[in-house]
Each structure stands twice: as structure tokens, then as C-alpha cells.
N, C-alpha and C positions, 0 to 999 in steps of 0.2 A: 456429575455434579447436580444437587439436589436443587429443583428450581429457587427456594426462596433462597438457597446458598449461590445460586448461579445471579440473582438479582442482586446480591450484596458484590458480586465480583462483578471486576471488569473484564471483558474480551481477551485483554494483555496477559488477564490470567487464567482463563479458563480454557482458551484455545489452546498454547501451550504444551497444557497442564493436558487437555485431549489427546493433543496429538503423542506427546511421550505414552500416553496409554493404548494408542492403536498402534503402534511403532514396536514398543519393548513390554509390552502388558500381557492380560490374555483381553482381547474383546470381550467385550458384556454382551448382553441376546440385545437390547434396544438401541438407538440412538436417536433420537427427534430432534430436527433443527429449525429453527423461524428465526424472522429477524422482519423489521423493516422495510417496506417498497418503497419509500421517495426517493426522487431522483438522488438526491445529495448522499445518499447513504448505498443508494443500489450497491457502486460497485464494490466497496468496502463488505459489506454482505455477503456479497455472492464469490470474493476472494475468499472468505469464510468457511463455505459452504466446499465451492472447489477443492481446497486444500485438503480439508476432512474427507472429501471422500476421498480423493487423489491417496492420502494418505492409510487408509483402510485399503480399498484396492490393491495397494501395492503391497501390503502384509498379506494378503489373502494370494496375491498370485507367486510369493515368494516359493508357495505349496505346490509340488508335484501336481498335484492334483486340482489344484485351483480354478483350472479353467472351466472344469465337468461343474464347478459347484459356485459360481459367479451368475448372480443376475441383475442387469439392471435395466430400471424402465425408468417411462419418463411418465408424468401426471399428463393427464388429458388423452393419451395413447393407450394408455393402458391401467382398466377398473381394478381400484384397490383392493378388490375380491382378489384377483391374481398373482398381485403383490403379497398377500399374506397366503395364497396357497402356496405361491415359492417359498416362502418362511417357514411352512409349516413341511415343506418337503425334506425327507432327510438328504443327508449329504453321500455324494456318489465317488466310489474310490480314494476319501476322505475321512478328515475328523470334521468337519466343519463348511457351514454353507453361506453364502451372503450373500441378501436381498438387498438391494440399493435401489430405491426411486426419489429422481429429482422434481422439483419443480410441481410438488403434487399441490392442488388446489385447496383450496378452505374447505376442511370434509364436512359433509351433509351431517343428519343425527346420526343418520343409520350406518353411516364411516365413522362415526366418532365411536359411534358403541362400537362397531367394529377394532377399531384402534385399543379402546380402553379394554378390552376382554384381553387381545394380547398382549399388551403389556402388562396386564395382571398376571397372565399365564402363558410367558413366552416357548416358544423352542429351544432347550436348552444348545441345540448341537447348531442353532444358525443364528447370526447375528443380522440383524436387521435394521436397515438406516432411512428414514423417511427425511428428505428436506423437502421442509413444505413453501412451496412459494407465495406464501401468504403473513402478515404481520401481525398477526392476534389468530391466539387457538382458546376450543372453549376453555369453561371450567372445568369442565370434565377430563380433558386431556390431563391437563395443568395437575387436578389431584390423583390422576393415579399414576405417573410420573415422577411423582412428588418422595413417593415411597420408592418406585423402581430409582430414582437416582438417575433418569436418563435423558433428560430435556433441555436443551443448550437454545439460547437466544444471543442469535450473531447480531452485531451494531457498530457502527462506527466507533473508532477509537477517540476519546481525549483528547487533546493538543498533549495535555502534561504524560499524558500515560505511550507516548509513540518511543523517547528516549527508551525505556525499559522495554518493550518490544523491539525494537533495535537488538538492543543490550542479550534479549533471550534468542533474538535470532543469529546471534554470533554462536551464543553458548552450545546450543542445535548443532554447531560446524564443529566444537572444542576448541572457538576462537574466544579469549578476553577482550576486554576493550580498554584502551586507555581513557582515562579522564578527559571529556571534551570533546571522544570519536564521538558515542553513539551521537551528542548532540548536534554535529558538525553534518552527519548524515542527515538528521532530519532536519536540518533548513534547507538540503537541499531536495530532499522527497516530502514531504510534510505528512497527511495522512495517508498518501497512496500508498497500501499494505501491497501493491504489485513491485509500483518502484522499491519497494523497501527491499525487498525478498529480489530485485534485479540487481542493485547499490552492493549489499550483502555478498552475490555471490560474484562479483566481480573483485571483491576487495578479498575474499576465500583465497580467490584466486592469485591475486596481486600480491599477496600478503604469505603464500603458501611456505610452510614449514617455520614462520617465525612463530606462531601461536598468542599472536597480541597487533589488534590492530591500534597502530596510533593515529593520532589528530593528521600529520602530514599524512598518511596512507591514502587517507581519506580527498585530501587536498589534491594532491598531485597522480590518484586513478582518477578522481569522478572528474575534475575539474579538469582536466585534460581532455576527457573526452567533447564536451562541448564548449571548450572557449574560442574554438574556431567560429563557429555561429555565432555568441555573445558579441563577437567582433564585429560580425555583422549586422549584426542589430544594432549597434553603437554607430555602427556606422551608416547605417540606413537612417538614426536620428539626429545625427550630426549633419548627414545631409538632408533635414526637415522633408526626406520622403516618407509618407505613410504607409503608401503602396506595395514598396517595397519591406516597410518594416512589418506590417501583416503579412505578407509574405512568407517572412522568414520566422513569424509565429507558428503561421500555419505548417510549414513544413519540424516545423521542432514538436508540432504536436504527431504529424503523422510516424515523427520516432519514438511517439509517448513520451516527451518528456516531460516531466513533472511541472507545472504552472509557478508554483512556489520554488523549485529549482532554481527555472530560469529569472525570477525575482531577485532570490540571492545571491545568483552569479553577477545581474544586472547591479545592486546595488553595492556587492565587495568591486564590482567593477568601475563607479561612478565615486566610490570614497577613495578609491586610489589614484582616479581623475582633480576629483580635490587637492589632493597632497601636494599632486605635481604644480596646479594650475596656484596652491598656497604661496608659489616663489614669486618674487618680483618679475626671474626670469626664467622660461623655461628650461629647466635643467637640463644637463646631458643625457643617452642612454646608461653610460656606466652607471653615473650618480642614482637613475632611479632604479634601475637592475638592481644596485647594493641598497639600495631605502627600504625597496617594496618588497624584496626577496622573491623575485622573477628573474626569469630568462632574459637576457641583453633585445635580444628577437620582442619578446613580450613588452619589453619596458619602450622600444621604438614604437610599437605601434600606439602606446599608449599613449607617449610623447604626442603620434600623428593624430590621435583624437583630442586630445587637449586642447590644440589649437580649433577643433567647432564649438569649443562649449565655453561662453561667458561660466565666471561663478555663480552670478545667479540663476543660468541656466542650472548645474550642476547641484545647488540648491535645492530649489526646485525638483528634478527627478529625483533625488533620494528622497525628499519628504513625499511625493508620490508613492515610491518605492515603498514606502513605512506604512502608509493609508492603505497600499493595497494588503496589505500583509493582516492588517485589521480587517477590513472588509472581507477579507478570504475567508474569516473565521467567523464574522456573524452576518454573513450575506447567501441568501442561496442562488444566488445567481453563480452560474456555473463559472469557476475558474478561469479560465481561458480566455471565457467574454468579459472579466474583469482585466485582465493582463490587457486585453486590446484595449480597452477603455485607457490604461494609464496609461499605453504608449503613446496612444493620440494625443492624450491629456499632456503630455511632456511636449512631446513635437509642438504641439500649439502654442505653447508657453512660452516657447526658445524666443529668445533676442534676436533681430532681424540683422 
């Protein structure tokens, strides 16, 4: 993808659009990759960077002979003089050689000329991948690039552009999506391109041999998995302990779960506390089991939480719930430490 062509695209389409080319293509001789260092984008980036090579790697070692003709280094370890003697080394008991160095540093003049000479005059028999750990390359790079067609700039995705990367990481499996999945996915991973690609192959799986994930698939794998926790989180705020509801952050984070996730499980969880706590009188389990469309089991405990939360408690945490969901997206204060903030914020709040 040619750079000013890759500036007009977003990630959701260029990545992709790479990976089907390292997968079922023939490889090009180049590939240069940079992106962004601030914290907020790091990891987004560097799941970027990962996948593409992960994904060339594994086309190159599909070859009998792949492993004679595989190199990779890493920047700082090893002078980019070495990196392009392996590039420029023919391939051994093969057709084809690949050079791979991660995390290479903001090159000097005299790497940049270096770089610009081969990519003007590559090796046709080795393909070569430099990701650079760095967020701006010169001019120099940049125009002779320009022509070879080979310079990708990884960045965080969109809000609006995550559905459609959802949507193509089905398509990748030979899964469709029904109207409503991919979106349903992404409230509950939001831009975490890791959880997405974790959500995705669970529902592969979940989903295996129908060939169409729909909205409930979604519902009843992901949401299964962690509404044992949600519980207690509800229930750690219902008994106005903090202690323990950081706690139970903390441990949701050490399973990576998504911050925005556990938001939207929190708040489908808090609007269904509503409904019940809308009667005059506590309803039955059957009654809310057939309302909410849960489990008899689910709709009791729901019941049991009902009874700690005035309405204007309940109030209150959802429109929390709603600020945090803003704040996630123009705040760079890390996720997490915002999720703690509104749970304290809620707890504090509560009617005595």
C-alpha cells in the first residue's frame, strides 16, 4: 500500500488487506512498519506489528525448507548492517529468504541511506520486514517507499471503524455476521484489537458449522463467561464495600478483561435492576426470568440485588456507567483507572 494511499486508509483496511497478501499472495522483497509510541495507542500498535509478522512467519515456515532461510533480529541487538547482509544473502535449500527485525530504532542518516538504497534495489529472492519502534521516519524513507508500495503505518483504530474489523475478522474464519453481532461484540471489547481477535475465536468456536454468527451467539458465549464476576461486583456495591469491589476489578483485569466489557455487562446489568425495582412490588423469579429473558437462577439473584439498590441509587450508576463510556474515549487516563474511579463514584453515592 502506497504511503499517501495508506494515509487516505484506515488500519481496518490496510491490515486486512496485508495480511490476505502475506497469507494467499506471493510476498513483496519490502515491508516497513511504524506507528505511534504513546501509551494509549501502544498496545493497539504493537497487536499490529505482532500479527504481521506472526502472519508472514507462518507462510515462510509452511516451506520445507524454511527454517535454513528464516532470520530474525531484534533493533539494539543487532546493527542494521547485518540485517540487510541477511537480506541480501541468497536462500538455502529454497526459493525464498526472510529477514525480519523488530523494534528497530529511529535510523541514523547513514541507516536511512542504507534503507533507501534497498528498497530502491531490493533482493528479489528475500523478503524483508523492518518494524520500526519508532513514530515518525524521515523524508527520505517515506519517498522511496512511495514508489516501492511498501510502508504501512499501524494506529489505533476509530470507535466507528472497530464494527467492520469485527465484521472482517469473522470473514478471515468463513463466518458472516448477523445485523447487530459485530456491534454487540464491540461494547463488550471496544478497541482492544487483542480481545477482539480472543471474543472472535471463542464464538468460531461456539458457532462451529452454522456459518453465521448471530446477536444471541454473542449474548449467551461472551456473557456467560463473566457474569459470575459481574455478580460480584454488584454485589460488592450493593454492600458499599470498595475494598472488595477493587478487588474484583483487579482480578477481572489479571484475565484481561476488557475495561469497556465489564462497563457494558455492568450497566445491561443495572438496566435490568431498574425494570424489576419499576414495580411497586418486587416481582417473582418466574415473572422476571420470562421479562428479562434469563435464567430462573439469574432472574433470583437479580431479585437478591434489587433489594440494595434505592432507584436513585440505580439512577445514578447507569448515568456513571454512560460518563464513563465518554470519558474512555476522550480521556487518556488509562481504562481501568477510570472504571475504579466510577465504581467508588457509585458506592459513595448510594442511599444509606
Amino acid at each position: 500500500m502506497a504511503q499517501d494511499q495508506a494515509r487516505k486508509k484506515s488500519p481496518a483496511e490496510v491490515f486486512p488487506a496485508l495480511w490476505r497478501e502475506l497469507e494467499h499472495g506471493t510476498p513483496g522483497p519490502v515491508y516497513l512498519l511504524y506507528g505511534p509510541r504513546e501509551e494509549r495507542d501502544l498496545s493497539h500498535v504493537q497487536y499490529l506489528f505482532d500479527r504481521t509478522v506472526a502472519v508472514l512467519r507462518k507462510r515462510f515456515a509452511s516451506d520445507p525448507a524454511g527454517r535454513f532461510n528464516q532470520d530474525l533480529f531484534v533493533g539494539g541487538q543487532t546493527g542494521l548492517d547485518q540485517v540487510l547482509g541477511s537480506a541480501r544473502t541468497m536462500p538455502m535449500f529454497g526459493d525464498r529468504r526472510l529477514t525480519v527485525v523488530v523494534d528497530q530504532g529511529e535510523p541514523t542518516d547513514k541507516e536511512t541511506e542504507s534503507i533507501v538504497a534497498y528498497v530502491r534495489d531490493p533482493v528479489p529472492t528475500t523478503t524483508l520486514m523492518i518494524v520500526f519502534g519508532t513514530g515518525k521516519l524521515s523524508r527520505k524513507i517515506h519517498n522511496a517507499c512511495k514508489s516501492a508500495d511498501c510502508l504501512y503505518r499501524a494506529e489505533r483504530l476509530k470507535d466507528r471503524e472497530v464494527v467492520r474489523w469485527i465484521e472482517e475478522c469473522f470473514r478471515s474464519h468463513g463466518l458472516a455476521t448477523a445485523p447487530g453481532a459485530a456491534l454487540t461484540v464491540s461494547e463488550y471489547t471496544g478497541v482492544d484489537l487483542a480481545a477482539i481477535e480472543d471474543t472472535v475465536e471463542k464464538l468460531v468456536i461456539y458457532t462451529s458449522g452454522r456459518g453465521v454468527v448471530q446477536t444471541e451467539d454473542v449474548e449467551q458465549c461472551v456473557l456467560a463467561v463473566r457474569q459470575s464476576e459481574i455478580f460480584d461486583l454488584l454485589d460488592s456495591i450493593g454492600e458499599r464495600n470498595a475494598g472488595k469491589a477493587l478487588t474484583i476489578l483487579e482480578r477481572l483485569g489479571g484475565q484481561r478483561t476488557e475495561s469497556l466489557f465489564i462497563n457494558a455487562m455492568l450497566s445491561r446489568t443495572i438496566r435490568n435492576l431498574i425494570k424489576i425495582r419499576s414495580h411497586a412490588k418486587l416481582p417473582g423469579r418466574n415473572d422476571v426470568a420470562q421479562d428479562l429473558k434469563v435464567h430462573p437462577f439469574v432472574a433470583g439473584k437479580l431479585i437478591d440485588q434489587a433489594r440494595n439498590f434505592s432507584m436513585r441509587d440505580l439512577e445514578r450508576a447507569l448515568a456513571a456507567s454512560a460518563e464513563f463510556n465518554v470519558r474512555s474515549k476522550r480521556s487518556r487516563v488509562p481504562h481501568e483507572r477510570l472504571l475504579e474511579e466510577m465504581v467508588v463514584r457509585i458506592i459513595s453515592s448510594q442511599d444509606v
